[in-house]
N, C-alpha and C positions, 0 to 999 in steps of 0.2 A: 545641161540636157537632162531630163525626164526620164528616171527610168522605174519600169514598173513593180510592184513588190511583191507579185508572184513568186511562192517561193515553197519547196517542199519541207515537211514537219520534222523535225527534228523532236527522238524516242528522249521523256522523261529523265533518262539514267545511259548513259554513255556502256558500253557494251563492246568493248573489242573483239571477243569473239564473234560477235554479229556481222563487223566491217570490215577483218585486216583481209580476210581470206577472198573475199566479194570486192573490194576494191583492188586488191593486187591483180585478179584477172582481169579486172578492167584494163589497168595500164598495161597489165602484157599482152593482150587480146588485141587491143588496139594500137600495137607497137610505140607505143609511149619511151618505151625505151632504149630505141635504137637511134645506134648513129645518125650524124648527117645532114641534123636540123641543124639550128641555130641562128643566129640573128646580127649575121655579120664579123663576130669579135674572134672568128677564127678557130683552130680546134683545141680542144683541153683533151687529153685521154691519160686515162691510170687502167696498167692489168692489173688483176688482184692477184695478189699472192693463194698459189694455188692449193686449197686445202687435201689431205689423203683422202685418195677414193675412198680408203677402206673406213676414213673418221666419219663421228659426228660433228655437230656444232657445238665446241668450246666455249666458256666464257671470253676467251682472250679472242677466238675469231668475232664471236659475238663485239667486240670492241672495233677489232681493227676495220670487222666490214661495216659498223657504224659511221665511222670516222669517214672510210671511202665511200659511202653511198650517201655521206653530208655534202662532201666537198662538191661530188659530182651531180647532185640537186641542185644546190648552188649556182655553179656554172651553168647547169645546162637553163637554170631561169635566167640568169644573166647574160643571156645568150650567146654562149658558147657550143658550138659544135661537139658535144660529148659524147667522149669513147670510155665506155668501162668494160674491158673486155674480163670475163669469167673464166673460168676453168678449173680444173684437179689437177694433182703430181698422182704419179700410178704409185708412189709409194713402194719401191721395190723392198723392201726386207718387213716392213708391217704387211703390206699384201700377201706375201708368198707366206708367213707365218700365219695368217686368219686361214688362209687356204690350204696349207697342210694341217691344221688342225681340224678342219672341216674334212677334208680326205681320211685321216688318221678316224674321226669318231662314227664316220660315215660307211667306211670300207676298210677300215682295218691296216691300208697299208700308207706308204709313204711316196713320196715324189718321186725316187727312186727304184719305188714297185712299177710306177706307171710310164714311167720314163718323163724325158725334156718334154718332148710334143705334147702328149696326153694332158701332164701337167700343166701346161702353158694353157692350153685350151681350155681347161677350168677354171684357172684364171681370171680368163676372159670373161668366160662363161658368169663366174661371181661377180666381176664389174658390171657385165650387164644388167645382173638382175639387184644388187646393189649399191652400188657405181653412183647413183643417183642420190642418194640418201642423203648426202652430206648439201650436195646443190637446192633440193628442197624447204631443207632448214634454213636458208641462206635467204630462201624467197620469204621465209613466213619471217625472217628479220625487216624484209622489205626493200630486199638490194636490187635497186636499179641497172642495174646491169646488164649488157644486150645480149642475151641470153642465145639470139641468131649466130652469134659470132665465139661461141663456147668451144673450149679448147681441151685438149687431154695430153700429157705429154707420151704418149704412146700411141697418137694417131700417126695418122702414114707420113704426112706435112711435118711435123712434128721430131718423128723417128728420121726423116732425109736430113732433117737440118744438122741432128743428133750426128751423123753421120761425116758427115761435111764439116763438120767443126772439128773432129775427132781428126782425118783425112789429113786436113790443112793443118794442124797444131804439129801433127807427127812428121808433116813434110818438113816444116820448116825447124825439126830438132825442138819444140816446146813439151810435145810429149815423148813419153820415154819407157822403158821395161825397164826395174831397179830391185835391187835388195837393199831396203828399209825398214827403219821403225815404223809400224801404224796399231792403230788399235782393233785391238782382236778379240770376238766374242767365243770361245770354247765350246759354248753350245751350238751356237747359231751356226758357227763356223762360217766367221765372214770377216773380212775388214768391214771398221764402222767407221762414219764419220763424227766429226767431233761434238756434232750438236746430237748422235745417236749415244754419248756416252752420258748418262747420267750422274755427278757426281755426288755421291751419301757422304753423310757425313756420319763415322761411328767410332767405336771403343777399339782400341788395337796396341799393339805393344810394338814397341822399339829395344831392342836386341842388340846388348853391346858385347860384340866376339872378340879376342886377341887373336890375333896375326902374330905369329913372334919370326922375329927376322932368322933370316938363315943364318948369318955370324953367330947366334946366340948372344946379343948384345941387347936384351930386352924384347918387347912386342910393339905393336899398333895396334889399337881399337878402335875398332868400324861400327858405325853406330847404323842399325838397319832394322826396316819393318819387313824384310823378304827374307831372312836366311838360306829358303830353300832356292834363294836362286844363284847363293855362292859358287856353286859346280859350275858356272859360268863366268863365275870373276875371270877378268883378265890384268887388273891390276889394283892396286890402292891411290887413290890421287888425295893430296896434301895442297894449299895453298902455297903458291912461289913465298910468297910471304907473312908464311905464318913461324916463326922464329921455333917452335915446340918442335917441328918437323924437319927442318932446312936440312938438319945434317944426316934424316934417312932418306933423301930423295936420294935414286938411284943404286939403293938397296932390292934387295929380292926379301919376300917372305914366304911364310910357307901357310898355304889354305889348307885350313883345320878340314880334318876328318878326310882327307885326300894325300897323297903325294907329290901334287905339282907344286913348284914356288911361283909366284909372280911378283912381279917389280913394283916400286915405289915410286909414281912420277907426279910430277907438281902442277896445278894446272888451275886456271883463275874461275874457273866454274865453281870450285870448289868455297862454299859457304863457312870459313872458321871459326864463327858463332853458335852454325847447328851442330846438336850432337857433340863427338868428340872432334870435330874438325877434318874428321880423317873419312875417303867416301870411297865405298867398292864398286869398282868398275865393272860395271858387266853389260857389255855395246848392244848385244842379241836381245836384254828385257828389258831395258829402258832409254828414252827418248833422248834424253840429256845427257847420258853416258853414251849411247852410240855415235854422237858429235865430239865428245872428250875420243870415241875413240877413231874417229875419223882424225881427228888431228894428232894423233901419237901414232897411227898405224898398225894398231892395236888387232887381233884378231875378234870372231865374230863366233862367239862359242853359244850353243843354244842347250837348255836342260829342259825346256820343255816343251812338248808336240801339242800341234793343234787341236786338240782333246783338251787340253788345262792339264795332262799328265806328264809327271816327270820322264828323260827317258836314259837311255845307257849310261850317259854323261853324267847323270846324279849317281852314279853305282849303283849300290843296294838300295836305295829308294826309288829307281825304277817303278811305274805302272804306279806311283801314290798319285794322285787329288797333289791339288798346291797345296790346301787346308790342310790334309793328311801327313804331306811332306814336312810342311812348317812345324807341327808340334813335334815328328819324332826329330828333325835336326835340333830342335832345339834343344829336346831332350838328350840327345846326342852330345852336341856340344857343351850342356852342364856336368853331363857324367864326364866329358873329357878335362875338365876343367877350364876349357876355352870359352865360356857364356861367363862373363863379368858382371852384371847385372840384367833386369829388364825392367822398363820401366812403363807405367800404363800412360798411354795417348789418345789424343781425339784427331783424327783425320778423316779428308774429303778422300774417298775412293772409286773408283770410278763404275760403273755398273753399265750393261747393257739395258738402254731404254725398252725394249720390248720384252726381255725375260730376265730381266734382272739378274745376272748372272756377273760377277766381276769379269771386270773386262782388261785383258792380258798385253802389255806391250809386248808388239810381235814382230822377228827380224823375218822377211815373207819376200819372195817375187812378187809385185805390184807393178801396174800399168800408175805413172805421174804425169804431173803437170808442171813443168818446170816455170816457177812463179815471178820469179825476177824479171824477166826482161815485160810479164806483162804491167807487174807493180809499179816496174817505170817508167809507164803511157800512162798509169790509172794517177798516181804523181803528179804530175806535168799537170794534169787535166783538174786537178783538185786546189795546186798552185794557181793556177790560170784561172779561177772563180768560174770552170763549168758547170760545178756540181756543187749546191748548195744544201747544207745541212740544217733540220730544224728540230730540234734547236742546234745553236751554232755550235756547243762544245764537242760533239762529238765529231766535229771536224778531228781535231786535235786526236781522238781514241782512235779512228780511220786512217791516218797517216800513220802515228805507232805502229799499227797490226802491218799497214803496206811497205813500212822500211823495216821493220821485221818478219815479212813473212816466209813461210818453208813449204816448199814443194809438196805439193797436192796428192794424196792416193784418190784415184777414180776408179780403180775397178773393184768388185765387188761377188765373193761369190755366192752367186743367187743362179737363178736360174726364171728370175722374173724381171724387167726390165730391158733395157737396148742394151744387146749381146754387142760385145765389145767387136768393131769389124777388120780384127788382123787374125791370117791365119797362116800357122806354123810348117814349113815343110818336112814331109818324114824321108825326105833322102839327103836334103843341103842343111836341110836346120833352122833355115830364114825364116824372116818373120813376112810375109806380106799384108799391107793395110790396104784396104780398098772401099770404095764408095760403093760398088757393086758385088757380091756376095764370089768371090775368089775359085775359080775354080782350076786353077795352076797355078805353080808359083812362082813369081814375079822375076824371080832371080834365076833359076833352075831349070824353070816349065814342068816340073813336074807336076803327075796330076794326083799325087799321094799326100795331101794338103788336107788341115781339120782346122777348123776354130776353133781358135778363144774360146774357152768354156766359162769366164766369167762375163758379168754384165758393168754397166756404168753407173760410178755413184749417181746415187737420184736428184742430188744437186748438180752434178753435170749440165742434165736437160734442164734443168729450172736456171741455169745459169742464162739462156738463149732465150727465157720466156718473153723477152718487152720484143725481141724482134721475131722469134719463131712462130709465136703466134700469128704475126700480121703478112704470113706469107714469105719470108728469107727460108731459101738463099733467093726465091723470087723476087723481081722487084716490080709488088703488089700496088694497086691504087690506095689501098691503106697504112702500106709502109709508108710509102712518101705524104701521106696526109697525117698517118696520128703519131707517127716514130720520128724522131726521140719522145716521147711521154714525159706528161708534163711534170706528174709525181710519183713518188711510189709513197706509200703509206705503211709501215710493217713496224715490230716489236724488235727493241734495239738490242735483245739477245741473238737475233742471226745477224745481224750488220756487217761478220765476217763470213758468215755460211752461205750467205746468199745476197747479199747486197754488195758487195765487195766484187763477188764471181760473176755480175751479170755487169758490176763496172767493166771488171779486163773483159768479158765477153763482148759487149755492147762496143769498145774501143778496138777492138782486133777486129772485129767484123763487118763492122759499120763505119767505123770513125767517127762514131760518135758515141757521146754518154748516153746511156738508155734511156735516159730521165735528168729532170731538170732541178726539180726539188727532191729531197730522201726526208722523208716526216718520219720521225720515230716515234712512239709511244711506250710505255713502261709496261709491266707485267700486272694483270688483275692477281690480287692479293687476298685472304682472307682476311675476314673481320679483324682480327688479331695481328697482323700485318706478315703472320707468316707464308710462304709458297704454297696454292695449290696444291695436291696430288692425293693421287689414290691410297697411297700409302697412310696419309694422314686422315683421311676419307673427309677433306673440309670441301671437297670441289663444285661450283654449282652449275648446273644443267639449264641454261639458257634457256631451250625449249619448258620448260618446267616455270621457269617465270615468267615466260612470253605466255603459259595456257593459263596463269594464273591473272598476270597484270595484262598481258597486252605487250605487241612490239616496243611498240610507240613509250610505253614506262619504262621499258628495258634500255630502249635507245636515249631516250634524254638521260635515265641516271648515270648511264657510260659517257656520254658525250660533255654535259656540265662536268662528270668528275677530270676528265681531260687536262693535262698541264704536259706541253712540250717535252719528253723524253722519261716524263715520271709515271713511276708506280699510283695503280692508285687502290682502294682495299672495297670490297663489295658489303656492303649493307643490306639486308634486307630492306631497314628501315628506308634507306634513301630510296628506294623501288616504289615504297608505299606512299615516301612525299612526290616523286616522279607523278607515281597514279591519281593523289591528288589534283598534283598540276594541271592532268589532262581534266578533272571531272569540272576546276575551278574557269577552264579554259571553254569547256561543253556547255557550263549552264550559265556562264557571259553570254555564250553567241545564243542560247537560247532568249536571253531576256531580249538581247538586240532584235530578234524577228518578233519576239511576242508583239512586242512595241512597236512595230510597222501595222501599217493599214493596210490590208489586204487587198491587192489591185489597184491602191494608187498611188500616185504618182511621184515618185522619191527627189525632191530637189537636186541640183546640186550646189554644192556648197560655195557661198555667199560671203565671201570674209569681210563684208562689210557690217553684216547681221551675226557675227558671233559673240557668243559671251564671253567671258572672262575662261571659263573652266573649258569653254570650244579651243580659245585659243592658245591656254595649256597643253593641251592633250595632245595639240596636230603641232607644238613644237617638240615634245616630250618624242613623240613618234619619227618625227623628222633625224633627233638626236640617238634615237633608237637605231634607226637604217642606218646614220653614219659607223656608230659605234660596232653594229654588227656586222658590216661590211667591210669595216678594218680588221676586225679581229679572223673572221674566215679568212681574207686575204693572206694572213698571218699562219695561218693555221692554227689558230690558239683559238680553238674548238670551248673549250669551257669555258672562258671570260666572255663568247661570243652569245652561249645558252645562257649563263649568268644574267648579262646583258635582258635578255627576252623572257628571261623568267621575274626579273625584278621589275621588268615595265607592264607586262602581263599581270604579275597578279597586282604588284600594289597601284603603279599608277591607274590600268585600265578600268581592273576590277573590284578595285579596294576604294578607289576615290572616284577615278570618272565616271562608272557607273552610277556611284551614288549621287553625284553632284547630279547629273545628265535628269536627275526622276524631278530636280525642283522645275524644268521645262516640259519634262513629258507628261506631267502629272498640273501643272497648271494648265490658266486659258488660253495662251498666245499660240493660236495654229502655226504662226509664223516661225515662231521661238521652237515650238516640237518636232517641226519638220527640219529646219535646222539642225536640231540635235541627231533627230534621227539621220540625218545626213550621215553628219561627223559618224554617231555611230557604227553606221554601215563604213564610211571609207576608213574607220581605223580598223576595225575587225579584219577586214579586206586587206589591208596592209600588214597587219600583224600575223595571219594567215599566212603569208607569202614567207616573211619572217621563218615563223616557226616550221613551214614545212619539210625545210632539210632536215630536223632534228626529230619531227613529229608527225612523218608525210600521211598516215591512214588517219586521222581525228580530221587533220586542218584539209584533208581532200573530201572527207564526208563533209565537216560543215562548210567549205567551200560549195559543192554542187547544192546546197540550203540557201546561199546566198542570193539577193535578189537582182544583184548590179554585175553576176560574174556570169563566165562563158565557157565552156569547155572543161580542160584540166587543170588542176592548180598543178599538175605537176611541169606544166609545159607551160604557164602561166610566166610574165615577164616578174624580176628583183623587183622593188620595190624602191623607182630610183629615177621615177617621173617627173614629169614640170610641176603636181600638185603637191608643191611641199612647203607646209607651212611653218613659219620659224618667228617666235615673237618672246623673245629675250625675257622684256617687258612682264607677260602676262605667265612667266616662267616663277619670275624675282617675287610678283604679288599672291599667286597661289603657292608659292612655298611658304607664306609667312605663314596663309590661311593655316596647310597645314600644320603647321608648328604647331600657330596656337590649339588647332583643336586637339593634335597629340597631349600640347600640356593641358589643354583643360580633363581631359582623361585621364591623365596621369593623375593629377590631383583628387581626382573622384576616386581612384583605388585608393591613392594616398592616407583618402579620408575617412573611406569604407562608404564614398555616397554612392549611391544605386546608377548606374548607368537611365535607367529608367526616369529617375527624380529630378525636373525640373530646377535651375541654378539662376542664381541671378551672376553677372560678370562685371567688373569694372575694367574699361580696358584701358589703361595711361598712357597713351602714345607720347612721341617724343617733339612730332613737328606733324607740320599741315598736311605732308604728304602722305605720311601715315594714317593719317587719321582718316584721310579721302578713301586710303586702301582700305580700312578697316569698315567706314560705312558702307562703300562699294560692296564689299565681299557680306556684308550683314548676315543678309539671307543665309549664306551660307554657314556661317558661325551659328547662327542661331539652331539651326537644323540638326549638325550635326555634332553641338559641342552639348545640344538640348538645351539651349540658352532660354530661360522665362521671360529676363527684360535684361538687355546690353545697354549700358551706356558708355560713350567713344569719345577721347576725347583727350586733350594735355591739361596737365596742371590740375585734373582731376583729386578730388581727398581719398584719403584712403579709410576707406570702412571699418567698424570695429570688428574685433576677432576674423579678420580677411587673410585667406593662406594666399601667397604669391607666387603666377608662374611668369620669366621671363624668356621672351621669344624677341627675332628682331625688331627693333624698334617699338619695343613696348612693353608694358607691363601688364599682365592678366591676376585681378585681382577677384576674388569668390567671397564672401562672405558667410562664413558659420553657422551664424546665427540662426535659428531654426532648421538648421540644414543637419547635425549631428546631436548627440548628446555628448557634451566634452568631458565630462566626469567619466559618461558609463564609459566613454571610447579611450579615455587615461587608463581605467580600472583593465578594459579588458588587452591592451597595449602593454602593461604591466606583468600580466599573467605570462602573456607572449614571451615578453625579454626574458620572464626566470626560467620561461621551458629550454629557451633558445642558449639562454648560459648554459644551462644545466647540459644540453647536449654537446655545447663545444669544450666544456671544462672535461666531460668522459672521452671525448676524442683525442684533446689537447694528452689526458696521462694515459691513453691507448697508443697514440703513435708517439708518444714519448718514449717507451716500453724500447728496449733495445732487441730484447729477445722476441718480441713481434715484428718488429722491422725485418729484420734480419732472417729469419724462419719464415713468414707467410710469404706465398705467391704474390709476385712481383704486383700482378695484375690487381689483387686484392689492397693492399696495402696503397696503389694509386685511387682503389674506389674511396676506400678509407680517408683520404690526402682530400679529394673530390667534397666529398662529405661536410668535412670540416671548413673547408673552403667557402660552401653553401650557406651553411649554418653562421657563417661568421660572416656574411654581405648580408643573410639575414634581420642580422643581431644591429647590424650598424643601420640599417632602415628602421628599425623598431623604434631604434635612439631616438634618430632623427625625426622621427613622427611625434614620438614623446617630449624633448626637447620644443617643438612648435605646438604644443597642444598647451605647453606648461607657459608658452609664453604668455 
């Protein structure tokens, strides 16, 4: 059928900031991306992992919401019923910190000055007027997401579920009030969770103190980076079996610069490698001693107050800084003569992520989650192939952490987030928990009841996000249509913070896993392949490369760099070949409309009247859509870009275009109409292609195209009855291109001009080649810039004829009059002595021990690089000389 080639112009020079901002309202204006289409095949839906109100857009969300706004493109062309539901976490200890420091420069006072309410209410107040910031940058990446159905986990819906989770865990004894270890910020004064603790790595010293026994029968040396927190020793532990110790277990010794003694007990925690073997217990300031001392019954001594300050317990070091206290004990301890050595060390220590402050193991009253009996529903269910990991190893890392995991700290003191809902009686004591805000208590009746003054870790509510969003504890028309969700998509550093928490969540609540796949992806890296961060100031601003290149460069370089659960490193450069890709991708579809007649009538395609290079192209494309519709299915995002980038530029626009001009540009109306057919329908298919990876370029020259309708974002995969597949006409234009690869090769080889007409001898091997060889003529001739070809077996070979061989046959060129071989010896020559000369100064540079050894790593591989270069140089130089001299 006929269709017409009415079609809008497409601008000279491809222009993102012209398009991304003018097309994204399109799709949102005209609800493009809401639920509830689709085309039979059922629902797909992913929530996004929700980023801080208080953030911007990172490089790494910049990743993840690539990845999800690929998958969910995808689907929803393949017609899938897609849900990608949006939203923010309130971010409780980053919000409440941006907001007292805005109160603090603003007015002078603290949260404190203004009270709970006041406070809470600016809060708000800042979400409102900022709250948004992070969701806008989200849209200029180009995320499809049904923005109708956007969530906050401090909405009302939200904060009930919050509630009702809390209620039901405490009924059933999961949650708990405990004195435990957790990790504790001094400043911030708060429990943090594990992913708020940032671990540095730095220069620190290891402190070896005697202990001497109370017999008097020698000492123990405890080899330690804390000194100051000995005031809290409550014993020494030695390995059962480590032979050096066996005979002081069950000794007392006496803790230097004090009068207590404490005991000697044996315990398999204990590491007889590190250090002296010998490890001081102290249960109140460390995680792994307060288990040693849960299992000996060991007491719970604390030395220092939620300040980071020493207190009674230290004696005279009282009101010191830890910093303060460690240098005079130490000092202490050498004048006593009890400091044995110290030796310098590099350790990971732990920091608060928001103020960077070392962050303190702290024995504290905590609201827990007692995690055992959920780990062995989340078990079962990982056993039982509910919950598929991609890539698969980190099944195996997921199981680990859930047969080892330890009871959860959730509450947290802030003063922003869902206030924890139990409150304390001031006449019986009790605690009451309720759904509804408690106004007597449950046990007593009394009406002399307060709350909980702390709130809920902020992974709590993000634990409940795949179902709280869709309306739970209601049971919503969307629950039961898009829950359990089909993937989650996130970075395999929360896999335990938060993908773990919404498995037990999703399985306690539902009975179901929240999701069906868990895609992980790696950490964006700098150039160099070390970590992001402020500190190192390497980190890049998404928005800053999206105003420079465009979404769309942003999104393919992240998406091609993609490999199942790995890291990958950011380039500028790959940004600039990304933006290539798009401008190489803009002025194909240009030439394809140039080349249409305007208003008439577009054939359709004829696979009886095809050419050779027609019938390439529509199987090359055919082999395209399978390939890249295995690899999304897969989730292996970069082999699927890979894929489309390498049929994109070389096949479509490196060869078919140029073959496609010996029709458009000859007399057969039949043969150009034809072509232009093919044109239009591969363009049209490779569009559909690329749009998950590249949706603002391929939706502009989509509405240019003359045969399309509507949106390409709603437009069907690429996975119709028209597909053509011919092995055959695959096998024959591969040789073509071979040969004309080698006959270019050769031309550099030679130093002959691209430009300079060749004569060729081609020696085919049998009849059938030779058929293919005359067949393809035209096009050898064209573009290999063939003067006069002759084809054939059993052909002679020419004098002074350099040789390329490709399948079945030999491509032969003749010299003669084509170079000077003398001058081209003489200046071949010159070449090899520069090219010696420079790999014989590299060869005794990085021979140099004291260069090796002394220069920057980095340096020293440029160097390695270099010489590498220069020496594949030197061996082509040969080999050119060696065929000149024959």
């Amino acid at each position: 059928m006929a269709t017409s080639t009415t079609r809008k112009e497409l601008p000279t020079v491809y222009d993102p900031s012209a398009v991304e901002s003018r097309i994204y309202a399109f799709w949102e204006e005209n609800g493009l991306f809401k639920a509830g289409g689709g085309r039979g095949k059922g629902p797909f839906s992913i929530v996004m992992p929700p980023p801080n109100v208080t953030g911007s857009l990172h490089i790494g969300h910049a990743w993840d919401n690539t990845l999800q706004d690929l998958i969910i493109r995808y689907k929803r062309m393949a017609g899938y019923d897609t849900l990608w539901l949006p939203g923010t976490d309130h971010a409780g200890i980053a919000t409440q910190t941006r907001v007292e420091k805005a109160l603090l420069q603003e007015t002078g006072q603290s949260r404190h000055d203004v009270g709970r309410d006041a406070f809470i209410a600016r809060v708000w107040d800042w979400k409102e007027q900022y709250g948004s910031t992070i969701t806008n940058q989200i849209r200029a990446l180009g995320a499809s997401c049904d923005w109708s159905r956007e969530r906050f986990t401090m909405d009302e819906g939200l904060s009930r579920a919050v509630r009702e989770v809390f209620v039901r865990l405490y009924e059933k004894g999961l949650i708990y009030r405990g004195n435990r270890i957790i990790n504790w910020c001094p400043r911030c004064e708060t429990a943090l969770s594990d992913i708020e603790v940032e671990h540095i790595e730095q220069d620190a010293k290891l402190y070896h103190v005697a202990y001497p026994t109370v017999d008097g029968d020698g000492a123990i040396v405890i080899a330690t980076t804390r000194p100051e927190t000995m005031f809290a020793d409550v014993a020494v532990a030695v390995h059962p079996a480590d032979d050096r110790y066996k005979h002081l277990v069950g000794k007392q010794v006496r803790l230097p610069l004090t009068d207590r003694t404490i005991p000697i007990i044996a315990d398999e925690y204990v590491d007889p490698d590190f250090g002296t073997g010998c490890l001081k217990i102290t249960p109140a300031h460390d995680p792994n001693d307060f288990e040693v001392g849960e299992r000996h019954g060991l007491a719970k001594l604390q030395c220092i107050n939620a300040d980071g300050r020493l207190n009674e317990v230290a004696g005279k070091y009282q009101g010191l800084t830890r910093g303060a206290a460690r240098e005079q004990v130490a000092a202490d301890l050498a004048a006593s003569g009890a400091l044995q050595k110290v030796e310098e060390i590099h350790n990971a220590v732990g920091h608060c992520s928001r103020c960077q402050t070392v962050v303190e193991p702290f024995l504290s009253d905590q609201w827990f989650v007692h995690m055992q009996p959920l780990a062995a529903r989340a078990l079962e269910g990982v056993e039982a192939g509910e919950l598929r990991f991609v890539p698969e190893r980190f099944e195996k890392v997921f199981v680990h952490w859930l047969t080892n995991v330890r009871d959860w700290c959730i509450s947290r003191q802030l003063w922003w987030g869902h206030r924890i809902p139990a409150w304390y009686c001031d006449d019986c004591g009790e605690i009451t928990v309720s759904r509804e805000d408690a106004a007597c208590c449950a046990h007593c009746g009394s009406t002399r009841v307060h709350q909980d003054e702390d709130v809920l870790d902020t992974w709590f509510s993000s634990a409940l996000w795949p179902f709280s969003t869709m309306g739970w504890p209601d049971q919503t028309a969307d629950l039961a249509r898009y829950y359990p969700t089909s993937a989650l998509m996130t970075g395999y550093d929360i896999l335990f913070f938060w993908v773990a928490r919404m498995v037990f969540q999703g399985l306690e609540f539902t009975g179901k896993m929240p999701f069906r796949d868990v895609v992980l992806h790696g950490l964006i890296r700098a150039a160099d392949g070390r970590k992001m961060s402020k500190s190192l100031n390497n980190g890049v601003d998404p928005m800053e490369v999206i105003e420079k290149y465009g979404a769309d460069a942003l999104r393919f370089m992240l998406a091609t760099g993609s490999s199942p659960g790995n890291d990958q490193r950011f380039h500028w450069e790959r940004v600039e070949s990304a933006r290539n890709f798009l401008n190489k991708l803009w002025n194909a579809s240009r030439f394809v409309l140039m080349n249409l007649t305007p208003d008439a009538p577009l054939p359709a395609i004829d696979p009886a009247h095809l050419t050779l290079t027609d019938r390439w192209i529509l199987h090359r494309l055919a082999e395209t859509v399978d390939d890249v519709s295995r690899h999304l299915d897969r989730y292996d995002f970069g082999e699927a870009g890979r894929a489309l980038y390498d049929f994109t530029w070389d096949d479509f626009c490196d060869w078919y275009i140029e073959f496609s001009k010996l029709s458009l540009y000859g007399e057969d109306e039949g043969a150009k109409n034809q072509t232009r057919a093919v044109l239009v329908h591969v363009l049209d298919r490779l569009l559909r292609l690329l749009h998950p990876f590249i949706p603002f370029v391929t939706e502009e020259i989509w509405q240019s195209l003359p045969t399309t309708a509507g949106a390409l974002i709603r437009a069907e995969w690429p996975e119709d009855s028209l597909v053509f597949t011919d092995a055959a006409a695959l096998r024959q234009v591969t040789v073509v291109k071979d040969a004309v690869r080698a006959l270019r090769n050769l031309r550099a080889e030679m130093n002959v001009p691209p430009s300079r007409p060749i004569e060729v001898v081609a020696r085919t091997v049998d009849a059938e080649t030779t058929a293919l060889f005359r067949s393809a003529e035209a096009y050898l001739k064209r573009f290999g810039n063939i003067e006069r070809l002759e084809i054939g077996t059993g052909l002679a070979t020419p004098e002074m004829a350099v040789t390329a061989v490709v399948t079945g046959a030999e491509l032969l060129v003749p010299l003669a009059g084509l170079i000077d071989v003398a001058a081209e010896r003489d200046r071949l020559h010159k070449e090899r002595t520069k090219l010696e000369a420079e790999v014989a100064r590299l060869d005794k540079k990085l021979g140099n021990p004291q260069f090796v050894a002394k220069a920057p790593a980095e340096v020293v591989e440029t160097e390695r690089a270099k010489l590498a270069d220069y020496q594949s140089k030197l061996a082509t130089v040969q080999e050119r000389i060696a065929l000149l001299e024959k």
